[in-house]
N, C-alpha and C positions, 0 to 999 in steps of 0.2 A: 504494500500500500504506500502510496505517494504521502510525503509529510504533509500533515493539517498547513490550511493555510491562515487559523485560526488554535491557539493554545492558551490556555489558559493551566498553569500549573502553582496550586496552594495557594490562589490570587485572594487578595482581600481589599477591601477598603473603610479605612478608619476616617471617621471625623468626631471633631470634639465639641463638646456639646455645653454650652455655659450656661448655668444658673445664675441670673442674676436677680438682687437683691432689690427689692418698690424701690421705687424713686424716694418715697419719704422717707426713708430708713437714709437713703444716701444723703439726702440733704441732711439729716438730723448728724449725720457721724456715726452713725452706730450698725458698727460692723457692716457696711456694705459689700468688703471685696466679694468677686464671682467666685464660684464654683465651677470648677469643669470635671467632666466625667468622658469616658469615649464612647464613640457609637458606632459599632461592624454595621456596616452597612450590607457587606459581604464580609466571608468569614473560609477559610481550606476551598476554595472551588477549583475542581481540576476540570478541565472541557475541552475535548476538541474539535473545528469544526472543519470539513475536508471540504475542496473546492467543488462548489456545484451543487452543495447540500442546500438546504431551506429545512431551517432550523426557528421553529417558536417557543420564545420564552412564555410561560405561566407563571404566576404568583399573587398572593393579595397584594395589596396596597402594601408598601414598606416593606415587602418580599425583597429590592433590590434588583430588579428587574432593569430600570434606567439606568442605575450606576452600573451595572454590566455594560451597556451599550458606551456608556461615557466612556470606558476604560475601554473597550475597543476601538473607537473614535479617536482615543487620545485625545479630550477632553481635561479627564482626570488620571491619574496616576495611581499606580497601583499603591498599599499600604505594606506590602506586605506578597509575598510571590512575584513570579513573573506573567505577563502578559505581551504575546507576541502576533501581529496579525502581514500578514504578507500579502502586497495588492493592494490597489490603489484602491480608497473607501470615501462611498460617498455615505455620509450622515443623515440621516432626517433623524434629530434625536429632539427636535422642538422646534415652535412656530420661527418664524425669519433667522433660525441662527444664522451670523452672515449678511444678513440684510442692514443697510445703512441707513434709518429713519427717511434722512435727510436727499436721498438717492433717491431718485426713480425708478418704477421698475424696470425700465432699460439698460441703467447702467450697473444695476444692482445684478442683473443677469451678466453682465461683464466680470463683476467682483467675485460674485460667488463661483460663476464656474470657472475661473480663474485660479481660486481657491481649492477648486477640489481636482486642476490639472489639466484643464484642458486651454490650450493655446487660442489665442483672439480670433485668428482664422479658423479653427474648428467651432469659435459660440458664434461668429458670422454667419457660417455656413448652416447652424441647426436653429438660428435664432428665429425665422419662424416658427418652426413649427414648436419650439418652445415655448411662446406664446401662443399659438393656436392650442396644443395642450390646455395650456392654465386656463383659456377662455377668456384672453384678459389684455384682446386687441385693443378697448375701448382705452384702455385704462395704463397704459405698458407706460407711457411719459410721464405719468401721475405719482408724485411722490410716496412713497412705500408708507408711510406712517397714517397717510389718508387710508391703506388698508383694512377692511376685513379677515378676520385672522384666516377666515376662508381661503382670503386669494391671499395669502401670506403662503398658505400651503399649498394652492395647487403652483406657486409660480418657484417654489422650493422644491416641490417634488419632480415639476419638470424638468426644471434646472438638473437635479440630482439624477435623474435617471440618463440625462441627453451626454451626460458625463463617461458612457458607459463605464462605470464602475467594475472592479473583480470585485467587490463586495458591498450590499448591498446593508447598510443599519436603519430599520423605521421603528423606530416608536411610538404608537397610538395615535398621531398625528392624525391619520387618516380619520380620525372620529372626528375632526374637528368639521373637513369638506360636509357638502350634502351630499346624498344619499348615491346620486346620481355620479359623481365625481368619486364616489370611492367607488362603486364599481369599474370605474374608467380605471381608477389607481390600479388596483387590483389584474382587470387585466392585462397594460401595461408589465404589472409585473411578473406573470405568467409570461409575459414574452419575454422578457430580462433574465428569466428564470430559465428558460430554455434555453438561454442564450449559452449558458455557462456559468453566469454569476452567480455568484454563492450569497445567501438571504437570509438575515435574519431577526427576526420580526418580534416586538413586543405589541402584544394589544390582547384586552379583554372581551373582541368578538371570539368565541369560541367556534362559530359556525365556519369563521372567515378563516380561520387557522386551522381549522382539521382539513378544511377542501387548498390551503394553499402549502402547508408543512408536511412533509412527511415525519417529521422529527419536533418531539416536544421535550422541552428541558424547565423542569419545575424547581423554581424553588421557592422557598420557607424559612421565614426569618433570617435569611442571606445564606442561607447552607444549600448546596444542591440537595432536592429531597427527591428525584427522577429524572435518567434522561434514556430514551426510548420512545417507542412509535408513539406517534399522535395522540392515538385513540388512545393507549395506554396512559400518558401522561396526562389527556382531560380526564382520565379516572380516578388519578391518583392526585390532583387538583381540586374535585369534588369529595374524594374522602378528607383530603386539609381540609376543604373550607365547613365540611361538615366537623371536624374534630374541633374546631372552633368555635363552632355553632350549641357545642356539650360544654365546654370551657365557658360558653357566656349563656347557659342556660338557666341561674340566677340572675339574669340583667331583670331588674324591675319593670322595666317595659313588658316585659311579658306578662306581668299580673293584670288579671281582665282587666277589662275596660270598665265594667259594675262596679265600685264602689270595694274593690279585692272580692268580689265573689268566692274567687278562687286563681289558685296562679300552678302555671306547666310547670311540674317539675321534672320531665324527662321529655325528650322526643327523639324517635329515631325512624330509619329507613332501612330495610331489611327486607334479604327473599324469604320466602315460605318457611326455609330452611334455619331460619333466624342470623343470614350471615350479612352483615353491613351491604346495603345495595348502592356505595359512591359509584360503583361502574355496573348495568343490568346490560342481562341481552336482550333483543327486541322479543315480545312476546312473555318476559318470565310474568310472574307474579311476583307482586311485591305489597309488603303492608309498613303501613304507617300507623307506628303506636304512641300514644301521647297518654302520659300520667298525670291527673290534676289531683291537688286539695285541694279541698273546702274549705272558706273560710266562713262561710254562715251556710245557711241549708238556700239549695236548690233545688227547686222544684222544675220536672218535665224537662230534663235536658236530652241536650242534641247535639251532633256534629256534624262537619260539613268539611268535604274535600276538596283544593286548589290545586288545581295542579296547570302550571305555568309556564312559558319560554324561558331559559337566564337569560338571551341576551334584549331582549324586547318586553320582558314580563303580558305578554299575549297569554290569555286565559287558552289554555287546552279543553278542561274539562274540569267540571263542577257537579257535584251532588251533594245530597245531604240524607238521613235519616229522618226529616224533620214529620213524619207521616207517623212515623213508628217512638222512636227516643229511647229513654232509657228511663231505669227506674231513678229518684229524687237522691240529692247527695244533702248527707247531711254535717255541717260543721265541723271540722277536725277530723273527715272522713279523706280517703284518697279512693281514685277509681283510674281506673286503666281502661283505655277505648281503641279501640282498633278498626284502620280502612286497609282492606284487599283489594286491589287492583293488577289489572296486567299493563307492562308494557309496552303496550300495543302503542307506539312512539316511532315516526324514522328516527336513524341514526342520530342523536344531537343531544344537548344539553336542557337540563329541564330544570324546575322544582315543586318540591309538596309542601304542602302545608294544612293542618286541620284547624279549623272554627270552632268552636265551642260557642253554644246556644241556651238561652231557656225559655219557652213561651211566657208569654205575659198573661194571653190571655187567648181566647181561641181568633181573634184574628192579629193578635200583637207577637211578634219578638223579638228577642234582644241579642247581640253578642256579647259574650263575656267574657271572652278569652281566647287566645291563639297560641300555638305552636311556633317555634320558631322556624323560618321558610331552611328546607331539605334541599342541596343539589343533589343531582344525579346525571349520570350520562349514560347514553342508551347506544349500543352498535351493533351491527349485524342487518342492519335496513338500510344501507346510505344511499341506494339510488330513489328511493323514497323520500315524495317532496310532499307539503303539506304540513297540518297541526296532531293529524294520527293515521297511523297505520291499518287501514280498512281489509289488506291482502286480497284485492281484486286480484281473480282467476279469469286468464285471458286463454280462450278457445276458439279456433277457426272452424265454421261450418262446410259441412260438407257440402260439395259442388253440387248443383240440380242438374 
């Protein structure tokens, strides 16, 4: 095998992090100096990435997903390991990096793609159609700070791509365009992608990264926690954000909405089998179990099942029990309720979550509590489009 053209070896990144002391303390004299403490932002990450792969980072928020890309960029510097990438790198790692307020966006297309290597007669020569890209003939003489962070990005990513790059850094940027402009981005970089260049993409569409990565690399509080296929990595993505989801299952937001009726003290997602369902195949069964106490007596309660897009939060499918219910909870009691479902889901990422109800009265009622929202990911259907998996049977009749 050919050496990565992309290493990352024990690489970290430290910043320090000051406590400082109210301003009235400091007027007054008294004891103001700061504190400082460090902060890994990344921590031991070994990675490597071979020319021509298309590679997606995952992670929460503070996962350290950006400062990987910075330190590829050479942006930032490592704290700690090495980091080496070979090949000319074009960045999108934020809105106008590069861009001169005070510049036009004519001349700002001089700068930047100047910046990332290409010679004045090669941005001559593309400078169309780099504006026609952005969509932003009207506007190219018009000084950049009059921008929209919209055309801030389509006129950066064009720039970036017309660069032809050996390697390709985007970070979430793309959520910034409309809807219409990212799919443009997107196939752009399917052509780029074919091309040879090597890709590798931070962002929280999950639909957009299993249909453009083959390779997902997750991490978790700045530690690699997965690196392997796609599908595999959004599964091991949804079991973090669900362990997370158990870790903050005393947040008080989850005590009903009634006056504490009653507050979740458990929720999870599991096959039949009782085994964590962060990653289902299409078609299993799965139940969603949720534990409440009572804080005063309930009469005529009920549940109710959500089940939703992650990346669009689009209702899937909704039911309830609310015909049938359950028997009354009374104060200081706990009850455990359970929904079975199949999922019967294309390919993709999803979430649950159950309602908690009591009638009021026979045409009133209330909700009084929620589960906290369940990811999962479903595979095994991906040529399957749509909100569910109906498994039309396609048959040719016979000639007359």
């Amino acid at each position: 095998m050919s050496a990565p053209v992309i290493a990352l070896r024990d690489a970290g990144k430290r910043y320090t992090k000051y406590d400082d002391r109210a301003m009235l303390l400091s007027a007054l004299r008294l004891r103001s100096r700061s504190t400082q403490s460090d902060l890994w932002a990344l921590r031991h990450v070994d990675l490597e990435v071979q020319e021509g792969e298309s590679v997606g980072i995952l992670g929460r928020n503070g996962a350290g997903k950006s400062t990987m890309l910075q330190m590829l960029a050479g942006v930032t510097a490592p704290s700690e390991g090495r980091v080496r990438v070979d090949g000319r790198v074009s960045p999108l790692i934020s809105v106008g990096v590069g861009f001169h307020p005070e510049l036009t966006g004519r001349e700002n297309v001089f700068v930047n793609g100047t910046i990332l290597g290409m010679s004045r007669q090669n941005i001559e020569r593309r400078f169309d159609e780099i504006v026609a890209f952005a969509e932003l003939e009207n506007f190219i003489d018009t000084p950049v700070k009059f921008y929209s962070s919209g055309m801030f990005v389509r006129l950066g990513f064009s720039v970036a791509l017309e660069a032809d790059p050996d390697i390709l850094l985007v970070d979430e940027i793309l959520a910034v365009g409309d809807f219409a402009f990212q799919l443009k981005c997107y196939e752009r970089m399917q052509q780029v992608r074919a091309r040879g260049t090597t890709v590798v993409v931070v962002s929280h569409n999950l639909g957009a990264m299993r249909t453009f990565c083959e390779r997902g690399v997750v991490l978790n509080r700045g530690q690699l926690a997965h690196d392997g296929a796609m599908f595999e990595a959004i599964g091991v993505y949804h079991g973090l954000m669900a362990l997370r989801d158990e870790e903050n299952a005393d947040d008080p937001t989850l005590v009903s909405r009634e006056e504490g009726a009653l507050e979740v003290v458990d929720a999870r997602l599991t096959t039949e089998s009782g085994e964590p369902a962060a990653h289902a195949r299409a078609g299993e069964g799965l139940v969603l179990t949720t534990t409440v106490r009572a804080h005063r007596d309930v009469d005529r309660p009920f549940v109710g099942l959500l089940i939703g897009t992650a990346d669009r939060d689009i209702c899937v499918y909704s039911d309830s029990n609310v015909a049938d219910g359950y028997p009354s909870l009374r104060a200081g009691g706990a009850q455990t309720y359970q929904v079975r479902f199949p999922a019967a889901f294309p390919t993709g990422s999803y979430t649950a979550r159950m309602t908690l109800h009591r009638h009021v009265d026979e045409y009133r009622r209330v909700q009084i509590g929620m589960s906290p929202t369940i990811s999962f990911y479903v595979t095994g259907r991906p040529l399957v489009g749509g909100l569910t998996d109906l498994r039309a049977s396609f048959t040719a009749a016979a000639e007359v």
